[in-house]
N, C-alpha and C positions, 0 to 999 in steps of 0.2 A: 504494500500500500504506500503512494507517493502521492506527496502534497504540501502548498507553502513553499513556494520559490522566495529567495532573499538575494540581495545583495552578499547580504555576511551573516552567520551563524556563531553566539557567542557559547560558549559550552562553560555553563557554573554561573550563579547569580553574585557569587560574590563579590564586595566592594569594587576589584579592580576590574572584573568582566561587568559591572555597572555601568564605569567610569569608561571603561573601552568601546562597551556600546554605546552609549550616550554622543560620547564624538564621530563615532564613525555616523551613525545617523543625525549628528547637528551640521553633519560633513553633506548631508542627501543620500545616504545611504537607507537601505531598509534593512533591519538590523531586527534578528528574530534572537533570543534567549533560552537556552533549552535549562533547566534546573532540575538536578535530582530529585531534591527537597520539596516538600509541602513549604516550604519557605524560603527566602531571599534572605541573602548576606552570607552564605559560606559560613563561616567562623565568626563573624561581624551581626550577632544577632541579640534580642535577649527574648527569654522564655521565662513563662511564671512557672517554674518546678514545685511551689509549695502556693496554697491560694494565698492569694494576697502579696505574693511575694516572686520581684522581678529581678531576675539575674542575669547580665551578662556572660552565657555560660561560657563562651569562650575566651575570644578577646576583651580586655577588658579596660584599656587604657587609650584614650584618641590620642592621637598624634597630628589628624588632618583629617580628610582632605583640607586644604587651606585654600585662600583668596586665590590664585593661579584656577583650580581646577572648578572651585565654587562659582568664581567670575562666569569663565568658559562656559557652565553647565548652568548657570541662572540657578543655583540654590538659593533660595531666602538666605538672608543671616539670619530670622531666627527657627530656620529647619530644625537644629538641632542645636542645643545647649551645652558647652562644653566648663566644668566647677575646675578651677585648679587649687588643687587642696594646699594648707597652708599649718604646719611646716609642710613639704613634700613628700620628704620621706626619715623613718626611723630606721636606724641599724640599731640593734640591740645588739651585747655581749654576753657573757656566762658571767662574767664577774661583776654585772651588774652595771657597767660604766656603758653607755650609749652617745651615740652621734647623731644629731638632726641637723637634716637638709632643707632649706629655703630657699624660696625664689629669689631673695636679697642676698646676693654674695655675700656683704659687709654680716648679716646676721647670720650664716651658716660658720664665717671666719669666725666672730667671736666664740659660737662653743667650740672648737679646736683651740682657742690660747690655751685648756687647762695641759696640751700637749707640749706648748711652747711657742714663744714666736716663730723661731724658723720652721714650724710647719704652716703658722698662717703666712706668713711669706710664700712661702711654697704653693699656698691653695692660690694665692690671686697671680703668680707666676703657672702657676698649670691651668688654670681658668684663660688665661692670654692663649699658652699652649691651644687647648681643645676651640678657643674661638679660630684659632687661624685655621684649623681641620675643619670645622665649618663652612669658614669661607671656599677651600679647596671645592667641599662636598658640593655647597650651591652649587656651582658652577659647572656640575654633571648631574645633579639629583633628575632635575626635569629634562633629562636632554635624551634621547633614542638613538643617540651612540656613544656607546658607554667607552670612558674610556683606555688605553693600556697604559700601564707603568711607563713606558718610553714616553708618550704623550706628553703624561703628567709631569715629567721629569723635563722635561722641553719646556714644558710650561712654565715652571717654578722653580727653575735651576736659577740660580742669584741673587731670586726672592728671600724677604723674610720667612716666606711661608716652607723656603725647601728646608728646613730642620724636620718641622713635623709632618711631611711630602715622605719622608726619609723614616721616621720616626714607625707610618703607617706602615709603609710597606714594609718593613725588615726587623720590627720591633715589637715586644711585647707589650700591652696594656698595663701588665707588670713591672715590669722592665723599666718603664717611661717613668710611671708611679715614683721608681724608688729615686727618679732624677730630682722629685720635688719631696719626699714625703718620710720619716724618721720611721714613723709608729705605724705598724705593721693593721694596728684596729681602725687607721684613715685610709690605708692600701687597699683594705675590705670590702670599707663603704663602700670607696668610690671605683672597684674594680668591678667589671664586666666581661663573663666567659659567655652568654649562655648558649651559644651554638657553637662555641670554641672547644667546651668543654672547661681546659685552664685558662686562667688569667696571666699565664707564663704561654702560651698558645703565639707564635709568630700571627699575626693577622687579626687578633684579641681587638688591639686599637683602632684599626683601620675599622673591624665590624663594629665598634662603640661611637667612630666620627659620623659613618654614615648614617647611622640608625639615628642618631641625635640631630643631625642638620635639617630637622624639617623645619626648623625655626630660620634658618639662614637660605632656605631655597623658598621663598615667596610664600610660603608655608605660616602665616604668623596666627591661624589658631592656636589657643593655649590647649597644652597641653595637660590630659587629664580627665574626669571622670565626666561621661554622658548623662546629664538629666532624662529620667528614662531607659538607661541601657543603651549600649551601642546599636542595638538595633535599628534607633533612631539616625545613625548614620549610612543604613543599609535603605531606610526606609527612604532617607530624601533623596538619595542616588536613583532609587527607582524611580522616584515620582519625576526627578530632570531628564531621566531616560525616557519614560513614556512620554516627555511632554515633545521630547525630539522626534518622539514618534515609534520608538522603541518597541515589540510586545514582548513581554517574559512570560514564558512557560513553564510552570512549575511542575512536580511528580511528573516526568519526562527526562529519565536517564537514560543516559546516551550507552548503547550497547558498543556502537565502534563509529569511525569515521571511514565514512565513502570515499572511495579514492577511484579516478577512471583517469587513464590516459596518462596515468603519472600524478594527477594534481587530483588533492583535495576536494570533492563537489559535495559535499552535507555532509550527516550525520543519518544512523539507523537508531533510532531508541530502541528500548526492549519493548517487546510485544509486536517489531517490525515494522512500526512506520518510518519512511523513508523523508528528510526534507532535505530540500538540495539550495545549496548557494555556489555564489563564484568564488570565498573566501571562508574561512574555517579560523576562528580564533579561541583556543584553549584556554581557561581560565585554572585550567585541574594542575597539578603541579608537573612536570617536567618526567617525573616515571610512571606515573598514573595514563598521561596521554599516549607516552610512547611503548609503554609493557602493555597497557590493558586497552587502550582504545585506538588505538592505530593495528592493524594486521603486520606483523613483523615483515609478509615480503614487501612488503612496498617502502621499508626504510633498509639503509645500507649498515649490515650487521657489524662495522666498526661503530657507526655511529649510536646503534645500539646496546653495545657493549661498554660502551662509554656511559651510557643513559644510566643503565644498571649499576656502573663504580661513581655516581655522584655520592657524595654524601648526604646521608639523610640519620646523621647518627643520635640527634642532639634530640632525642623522644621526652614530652613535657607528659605530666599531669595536672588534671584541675579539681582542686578540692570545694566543694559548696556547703555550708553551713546556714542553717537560722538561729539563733540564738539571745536568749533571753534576757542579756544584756550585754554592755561593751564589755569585753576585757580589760584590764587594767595590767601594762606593761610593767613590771616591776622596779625595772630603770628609769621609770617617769612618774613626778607628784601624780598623786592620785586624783588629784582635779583635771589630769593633762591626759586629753585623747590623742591619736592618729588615725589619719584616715589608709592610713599608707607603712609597713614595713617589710625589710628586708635580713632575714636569718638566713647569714653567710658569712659565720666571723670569724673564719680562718684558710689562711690559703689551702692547708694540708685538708679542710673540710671540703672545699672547693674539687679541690685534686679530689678524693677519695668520693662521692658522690659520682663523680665522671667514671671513675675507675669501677666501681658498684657495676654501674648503668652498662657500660662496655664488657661487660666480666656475666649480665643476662640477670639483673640482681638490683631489683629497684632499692634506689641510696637508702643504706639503712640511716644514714644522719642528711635527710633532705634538706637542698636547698630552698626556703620558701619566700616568694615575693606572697605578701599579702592585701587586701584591699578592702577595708570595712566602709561600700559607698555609700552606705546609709546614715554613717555623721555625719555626710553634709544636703546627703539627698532622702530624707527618713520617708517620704511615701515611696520609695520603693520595696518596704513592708509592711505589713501588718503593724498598728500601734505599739509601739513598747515595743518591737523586736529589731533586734540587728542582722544586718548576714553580712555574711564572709564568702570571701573568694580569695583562694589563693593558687597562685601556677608552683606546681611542684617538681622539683627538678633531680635528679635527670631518671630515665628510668627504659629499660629496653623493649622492644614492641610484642616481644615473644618473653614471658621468663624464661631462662636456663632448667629450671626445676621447676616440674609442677606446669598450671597457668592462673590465668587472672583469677578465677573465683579461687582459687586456693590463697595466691596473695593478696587481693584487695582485705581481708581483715588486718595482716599484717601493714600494709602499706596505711589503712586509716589509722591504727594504733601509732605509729611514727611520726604521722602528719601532728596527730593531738599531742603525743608525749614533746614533741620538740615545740609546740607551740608552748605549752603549760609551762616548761621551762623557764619561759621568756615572760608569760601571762599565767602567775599561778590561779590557777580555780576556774581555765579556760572550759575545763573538760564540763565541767557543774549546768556553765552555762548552753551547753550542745542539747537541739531540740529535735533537728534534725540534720542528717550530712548529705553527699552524696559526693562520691569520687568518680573522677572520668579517668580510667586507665589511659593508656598510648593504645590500647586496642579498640575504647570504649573511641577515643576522638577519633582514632582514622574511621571507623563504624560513620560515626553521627557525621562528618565533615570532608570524610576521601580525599582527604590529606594522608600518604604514603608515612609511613613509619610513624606518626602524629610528630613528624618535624615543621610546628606550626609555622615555622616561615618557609614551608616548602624544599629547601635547600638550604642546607645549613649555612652560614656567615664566617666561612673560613677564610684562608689569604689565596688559597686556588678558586674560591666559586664565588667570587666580589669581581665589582668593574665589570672590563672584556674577556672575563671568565664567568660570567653568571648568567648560565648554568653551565656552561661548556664555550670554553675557546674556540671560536669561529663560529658560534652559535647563539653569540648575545645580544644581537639587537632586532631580536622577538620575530624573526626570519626562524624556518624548520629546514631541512633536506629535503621535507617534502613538500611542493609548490605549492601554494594555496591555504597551507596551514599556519598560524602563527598561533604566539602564545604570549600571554597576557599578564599571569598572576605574579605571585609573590617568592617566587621561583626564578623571575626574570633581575634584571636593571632596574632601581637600584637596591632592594632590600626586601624583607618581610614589616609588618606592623601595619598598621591602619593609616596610610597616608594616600592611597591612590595612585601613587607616580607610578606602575609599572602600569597600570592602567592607560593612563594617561599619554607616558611613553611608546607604548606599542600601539596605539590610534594614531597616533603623528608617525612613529614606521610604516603601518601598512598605508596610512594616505601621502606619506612622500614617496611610497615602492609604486602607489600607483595614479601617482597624482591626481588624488584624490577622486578619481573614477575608474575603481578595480571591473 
């Protein structure tokens, strides 16, 4: 059965296949949406898991889209509501002593003097640092030809900026750290593995400049919690999409991609409906399109073999609770909430969570970012209640021993016991939980291994290596297919640029009338 001719066929509702559709049809295109899901947003959603009570089960922190892509796509500014929580963020320790982060430099510097001056010297010397990676980063974030280390090197050889040019490409996150920082519990804070694995990881930095410059690429939403869940950032991308003319298709998985003559022509959903376009853009991540929805002979078995050795190491979990009241950090007056912490206070915890994770064996001492968005956004519960979200790191898509239902008890015992640590009498106030394995998210979301950013953020698969050398600016081997998501140029996270990015590839491939 064959039906629905298109221009282009976008495969996944998610942010960046929104954001992709959207331009290719503000471009005159007819632009059709095929979704697995009973729902839009990929990973960019939120869902009432308990009544009354709204979670951003996945993603859970905006970062954009910003003025660039909201301009382009006519979003309202007030589509979607973004709270920047204040302090930012807590690190807590074991021995009780803690670091808070703000938006004010000068007030994140003071609580560091109990370390000594020459570490606040060092924080507004390494704050200079990561601003000048910034400026680097704009200046490729939105751009659909990503660039190579020679490039960049050409570009910023005699600049102020080629220290931290040099810095990124060959230098550790840790490494850099120890240029400004004494105290091993500020190296903590302010270190960043999490698809690196270490913070001693070659490319560590380089993946921490990127991810952060959505502030210096035209990107100036603040970053930070969604009134209403990020859903509502999924929600307004549909609505600029239909208004371009878009139509999304939901409960409509794509069984495989058509291919005649060489090139790309639709998609087959399950159950066999056939729709055909003259262009094919994947929103699925990079082994998902090429192992499961593409027929292996019509891609060249190098380039598939490559598909299969990308990494996808770096497998997350997401922890959800309700809970009957805030917790109370032990390292902070009892009068003093967060809406935001991070339990990662040593590098060897850091390492050995990685080494768990690698070894088939979810971290027995998890890493947890945490997110309480109900102190600043409380009707996203029921009266008097709180909830929790936290991403739990790192953890393998298969256990070694056993499977999930065997560890998910173990793995929620770990999550509570290390939180309680931090929040004693966290456990008292649990009403109820729910844990998404690495097998529960690739299920709900077909994201491969649950490496939420698609491809991990390492120093091979950044730049004109993301996902594959000679294969990074959202061009396939196969004619007519391209790819979209967060898998591509320039990162994972809620920003839109790959999105973005690969709509301005396929309409300068085919000026602008494929």
């Amino acid at each position: 059965m064959t039906h629905r001719d298109a221009d282009a066929i976008v495969i996944g509702a998610g942010h960046n296949g929104l954001v992709c559709a959207a331009y290719l049809a503000k471009a005159g295109l007819d632009v059709l949406i095929v979704e697995r899901s009973h729902r839009i947003g990929g990973a960019c959603v939120t869902e009432e898991l308990v009544p009354g009570c709204h979670f951003s089960t996945f993603a859970y922190n905006a970062l954009g889209p910003g003025p660039t892509i909201c301009r382009d796509l006519e979003v309202p500014a007030d589509a979607f509501e973004v709270i920047e929580p204040e302090p930012k963020l807590l690190s807590p320790f074991p021995d009780g002593d803690h670091i808070l982060w703000w938006g004010d430099a000068q007030k994140s510097a003071a609580g560091l003097a109990k370390y000594g001056q020459s570490e606040v010297d060092g924080f507004f010397a390494y704050q200079e640092l990561m601003q000048r990676g910034k400026e680097i980063a704009q200046e490729f974030f939105l751009s659909h030809h990503p660039p190579t280390h020679k490039e960049l090197y050409d570009r910023y050889r005699g600049t102020p900026h080629q220290p931290m040019l040099e810095a990124m490409l060959t230098r550790s996150h840790w490494d850099v750290l120890g240029d400004y920082f004494v105290s091993e519990k500020i190296k903590c804070a302010l270190a960043r593995a999490d698809d690196c694995g270490y913070p001693t990881a070659v490319g560590s930095l380089l993946a921490e400049v990127v991810e952060s410059a959505n502030d210096g690429a035209g990107i100036e939403r603040r970053a930070g919690i969604v009134r209403g869940g990020m859903g509502k950032i999924s929600a307004a991308l549909a609505d600029a999409a239909r208004r371009f003319g878009v139509t999304i298709r939901t409960e409509s998985p794509v069984e495989t991609v058509l291919v005649e003559q060489g090139r790309a022509c639709g998609v087959r959903l399950q159950g066999g409906t056939e729709l055909r376009a003259k262009i094919v853009v994947s929103n699925a991540d990079p082994k998902r399109t090429f192992l499961r929805l593409v027929d292996e002979k019509h891609i060249p078995s190098e380039f598939r073999n490559q598909v299969q050795r990308i990494k996808t190491r770096a497998g997350y979990m997401k922890y959800h609770a309700v809970l009957s009241g805030m917790p109370k950090f032990s390292c902070l007056p009892r009068d003093v909430d967060v809406s935001a912490a991070r339990i990662a206070p040593s590098l060897e915890y850091y390492e050995q969570a990685w080494l768990d994770a690698q070894a088939g064996i979810p971290a027995r001492q998890p890493i947890l970012s945490l997110q309480f968005p109900t102190l600043l956004l409380p009707e996203m519960a029921t009266p008097g209640k709180q909830i929790l979200g936290i991403w739990v790191r790192f953890a393998p898509i298969r256990p070694r021993d056993g499977d999930w239902d065997e560890w998910r008890p173990r793995v929620l015992e770990s999550i509570v016991q290390t939180t309680e640590q931090y929040a004693p009498g966290f456990r008292e106030l649990i009403e109820w939980q729910r844990l998404y394995t690495t097998a529960d998210i690739e299920s709900e979301t077909a994201i491969t291994d649950a490496s939420i950013r698609h491809v991990d953020m390492t120093l091979d698969q950044l730049l004109h290596r993301r996902p594959l050398p000679a294969w990074s600016a959202y061009q396939t081997p196969l004619d007519g297919l391209w790819l979209c998501g967060s898998g591509t140029h320039p990162c994972g996270s809620v920003t839109g640029a790959p999105g973005h990015n690969a709509a301005k590839a396929i309409l300068s491939s085919f000026n602008g009338k494929p």
